[in-house]
N, C-alpha and C positions, 0 to 999 in steps of 0.2 A: 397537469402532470400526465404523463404518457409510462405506460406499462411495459416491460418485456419479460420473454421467456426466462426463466431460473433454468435455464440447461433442460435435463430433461426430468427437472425434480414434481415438474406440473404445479411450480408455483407461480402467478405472476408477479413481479417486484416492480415498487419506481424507480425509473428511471435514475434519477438521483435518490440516494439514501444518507443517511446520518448518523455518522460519525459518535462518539461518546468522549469522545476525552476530552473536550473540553467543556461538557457539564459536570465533569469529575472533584471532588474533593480530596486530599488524603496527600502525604509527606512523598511523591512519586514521581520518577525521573520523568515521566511522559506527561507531565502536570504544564500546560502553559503558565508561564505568569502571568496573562492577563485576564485568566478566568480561573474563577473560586467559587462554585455555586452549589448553594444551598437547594437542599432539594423540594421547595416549593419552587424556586429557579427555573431549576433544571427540567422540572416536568412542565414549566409553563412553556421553556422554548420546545420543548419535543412536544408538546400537543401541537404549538405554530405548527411546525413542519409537518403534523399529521394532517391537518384541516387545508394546507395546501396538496395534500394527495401522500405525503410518504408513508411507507408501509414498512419499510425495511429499517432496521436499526442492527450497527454492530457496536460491540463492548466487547469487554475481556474480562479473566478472572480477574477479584481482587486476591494480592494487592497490587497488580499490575499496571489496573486502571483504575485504583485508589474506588469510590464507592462509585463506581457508572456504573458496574451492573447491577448494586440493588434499584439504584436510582430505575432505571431499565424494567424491573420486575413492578413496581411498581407502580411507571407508566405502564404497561400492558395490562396491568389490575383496572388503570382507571379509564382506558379507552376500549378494553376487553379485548381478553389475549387472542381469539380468533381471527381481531382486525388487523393486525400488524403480524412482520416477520422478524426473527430474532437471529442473530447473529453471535454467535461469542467463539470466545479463541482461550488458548492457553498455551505458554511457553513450555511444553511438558514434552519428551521426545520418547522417553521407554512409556510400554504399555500400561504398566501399573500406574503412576505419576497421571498419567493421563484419564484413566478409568477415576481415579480417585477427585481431581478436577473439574471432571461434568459432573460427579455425585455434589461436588461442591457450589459450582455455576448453579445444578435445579436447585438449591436450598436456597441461596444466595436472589436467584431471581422469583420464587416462590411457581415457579413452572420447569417446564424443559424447554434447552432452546431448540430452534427449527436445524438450524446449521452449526456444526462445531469444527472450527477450526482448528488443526495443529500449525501452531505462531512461528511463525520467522526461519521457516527450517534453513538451514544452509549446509553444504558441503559437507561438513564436519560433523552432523547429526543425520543428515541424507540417509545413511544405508540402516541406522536405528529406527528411524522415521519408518522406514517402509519395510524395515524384513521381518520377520517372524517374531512376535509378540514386542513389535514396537505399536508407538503411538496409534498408527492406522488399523492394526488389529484388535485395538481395543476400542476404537472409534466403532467398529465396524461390528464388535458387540453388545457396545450399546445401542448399537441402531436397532440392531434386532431383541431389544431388549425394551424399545419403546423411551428410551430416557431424550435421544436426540433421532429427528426424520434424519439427518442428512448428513454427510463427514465431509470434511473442507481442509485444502492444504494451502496456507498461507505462505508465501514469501515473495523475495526481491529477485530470482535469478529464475532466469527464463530454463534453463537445463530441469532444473524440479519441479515448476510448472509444466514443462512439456513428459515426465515419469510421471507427473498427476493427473495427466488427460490422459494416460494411456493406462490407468489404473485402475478396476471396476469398484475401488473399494471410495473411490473418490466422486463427490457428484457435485463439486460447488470448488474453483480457485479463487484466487485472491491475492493479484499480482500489484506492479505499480508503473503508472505511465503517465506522460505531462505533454503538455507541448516541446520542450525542451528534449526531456526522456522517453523518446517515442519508440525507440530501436526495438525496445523487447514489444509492444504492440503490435507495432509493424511484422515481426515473428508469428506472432499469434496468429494475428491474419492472414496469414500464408502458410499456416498450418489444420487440415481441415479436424483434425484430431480435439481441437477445443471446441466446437461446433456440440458437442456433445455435451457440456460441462457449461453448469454456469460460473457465471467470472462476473468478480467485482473487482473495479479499479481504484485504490487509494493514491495517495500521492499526486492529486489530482492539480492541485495548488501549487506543489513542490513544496511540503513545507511550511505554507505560507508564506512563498516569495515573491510567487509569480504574478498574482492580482495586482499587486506595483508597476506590471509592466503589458499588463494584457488584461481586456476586461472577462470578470467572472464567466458571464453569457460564453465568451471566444474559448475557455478552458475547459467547460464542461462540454460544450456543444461538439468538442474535439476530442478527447474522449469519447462519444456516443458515436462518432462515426463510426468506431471499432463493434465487429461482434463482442460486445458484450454487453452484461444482464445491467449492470447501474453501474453510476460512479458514485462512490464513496465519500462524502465530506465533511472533513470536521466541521461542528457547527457549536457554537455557546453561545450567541445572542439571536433577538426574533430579527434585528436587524440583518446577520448573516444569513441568519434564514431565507430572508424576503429578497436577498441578492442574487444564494443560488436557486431558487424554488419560485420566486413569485411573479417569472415574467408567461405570457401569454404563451399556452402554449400551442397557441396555431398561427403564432409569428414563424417565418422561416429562418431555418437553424441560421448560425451564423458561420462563416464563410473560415474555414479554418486556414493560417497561415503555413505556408511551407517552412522547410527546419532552414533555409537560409534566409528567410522572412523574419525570423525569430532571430536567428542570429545578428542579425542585423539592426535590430531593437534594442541588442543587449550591448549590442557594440559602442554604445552610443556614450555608455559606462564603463567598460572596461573590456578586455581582448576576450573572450569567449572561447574556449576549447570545442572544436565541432565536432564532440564526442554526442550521439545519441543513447549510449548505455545499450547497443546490441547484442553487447556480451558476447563477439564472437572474439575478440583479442587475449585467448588463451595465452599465460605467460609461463612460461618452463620454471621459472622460480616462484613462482603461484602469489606475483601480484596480482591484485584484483585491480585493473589498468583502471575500468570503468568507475569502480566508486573513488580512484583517487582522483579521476577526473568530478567526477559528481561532484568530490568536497572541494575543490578549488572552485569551478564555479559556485557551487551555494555561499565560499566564502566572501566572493565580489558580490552576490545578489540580496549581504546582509545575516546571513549567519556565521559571523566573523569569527567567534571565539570557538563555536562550536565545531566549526570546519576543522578550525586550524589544530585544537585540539585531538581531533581523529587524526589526522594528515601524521601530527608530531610522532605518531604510533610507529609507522614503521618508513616514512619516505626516505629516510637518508639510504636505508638499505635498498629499498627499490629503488632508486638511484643509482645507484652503483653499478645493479644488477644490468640495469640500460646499458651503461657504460661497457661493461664488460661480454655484454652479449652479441656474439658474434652473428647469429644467424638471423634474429630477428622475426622471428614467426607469426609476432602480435601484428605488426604492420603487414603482411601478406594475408593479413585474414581482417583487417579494418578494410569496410567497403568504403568507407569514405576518408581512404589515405592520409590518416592523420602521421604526422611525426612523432609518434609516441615518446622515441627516445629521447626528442629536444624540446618535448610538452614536459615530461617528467623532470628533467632539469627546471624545467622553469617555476616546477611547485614545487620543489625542492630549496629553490632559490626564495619563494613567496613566505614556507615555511621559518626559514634562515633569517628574512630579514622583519618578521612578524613574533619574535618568540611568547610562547604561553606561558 
């Protein structure tokens, strides 16, 4: 296992880290089915992963992540909490909510964690998140309060990761990028403003879709190209483990493919939308272009109901809106000229002849 800087928190972390939700137990959306583990389980595959080098572990409050964070506190009791780095998040956007959270995570973990994330910010909680006695001002009292070292601002859109690197009160992100979903990375990296900040990558798998069509080694190894600190991966068996963690690590990385390389893989199954998730195709009627592309690919890659289901939410409207939009601004700002308008009919069309 190979080390890198945590920003400028003066931690070192692995390279790859692990994931929790799927040693989790408890009635919770983020539950996979095919893992139920009991917490002698769970602490046998997170010791695996510790004994190959990881040091880093992220979880969340419960009941978010059903019981991985005691499970969590209680591996760091039996490998001793000085040796590992702790991770937690909470979907919590006003100050209070959030204060109240990490007093809950240290009970919960029977410690304080190293890094506290505020979870999944978007748009619509954005200016709570960051103004005056939201989330990050209470982060940033408990830091000086000794409860957590470090404040972390979690999410999917590159606009709030780039106010979080430019934020003093932030010293750790926590975006998401694939081979597929490179767009917002590739941002990153041409941004020297994260250079400052450590960053973990999730969604490194896609979900778990993408191992079906590109090997583990090829996913992670792609990923680390990027500045940044680890990549993130669910893990719930020593099996998983030993896929992403247990190869040699003075083999030469492996050779990552270009996103027409990939495309071309995928094509082999079904027509592929050459959307990277750049997130610069701002839509005047505030479709989010990128993630209705996201869910029609993940829906050919095998997350069939679950795509289709998010899609059903709003495409017929954003359908329209293509239809009707004269100027088109989302396609003047796709660096890789997609057809938005007659991509959108078409999952519009996928939705229609798929109902949920």
């Amino acid at each position: 296992m190979y080390y890198r800087k945590l920003g400028n928190t003066g931690l070192n972390v692995s390279e790859i880290s692990f994931g929790t939700i799927p040693v989790l137990q408890g009635s919770v959306p983020v539950l996979p089915d095919y893992f139920n583990l009991d917490e002698q389980e769970a602490l046998a595959v997170m010791e695996h992963a510790y004994r190959l080098g990881c040091n880093l572990y992220d979880t969340a409050i419960v009941p978010e992540y059903g019981d991985a964070e005691i499970k969590l506190g209680k591996f760091a009791a039996l490998v001793g909490r000085d040796n590992i780095v702790i991770s937690d998040k909470a979907r919590f956007f006003g100050g209070g909510e959030m204060y109240q959270a990490v007093e809950l995570s240290c009970e919960n973990l029977g410690t304080t964690p190293d890094i506290y994330f505020v979870h999944q910010v978007d748009a619509e909680h954005e200016e709570e998140v960051f103004g005056r006695g939201g989330a990050l001002d209470a982060l940033a009292e408990l830091k000086a309060e000794g409860k957590i070292r470090y404040a972390g601002v979690a999410t999917h859109y590159y606009d709030i990761l780039l106010r979080g690197a430019q934020d003093d009160r932030v010293d750790v992100l926590q975006g998401s990028g694939n081979l597929l979903e490179r767009g917002m990375l590739d941002r990153v990296r041409e941004e020297p403003l994260f250079r400052k900040k450590g960053f973990l990558v999730n969604k490194v798998y896609a979900a778990g879709l993408l191992p079906k069509h590109f090997p583990v080694r090829t996913l992670i190894d792609f990923v680390l190209s990027y500045p940044v600190s680890s990549a993130l991966i669910g893990l719930g068996t020593k099996e998983q483990v030993d896929t992403a963690m247990g190869w040699d690590t003075k083999e030469q990385r492996a050779v990552s493919p270009s996103f027409e390389e990939v495309l071309s893989v995928l094509e082999k199954e079904y027509a592929p939308i050459p959307c990277d998730r750049c997130q610069r195709c701002a839509c005047p009627y505030g479709t989010e272009i990128h993630t209705v592309f996201r869910q029609y690919q993940y829906f050919h890659l095998g997350k069939d109901y679950w795509a289709l289901k998010k899609l059903g939410l709003g495409i017929a409207g954003s359908a329209r809106h293509c239809r009707e939009c004269a100027q088109m601004p989302c396609m003047d700002a796709c660096p890789r000229k997609i057809r938005i308008a007659q991509e959108m009919q078409q999952v519009e069309r996928l939705v229609r002849d798929y109902p949920v």
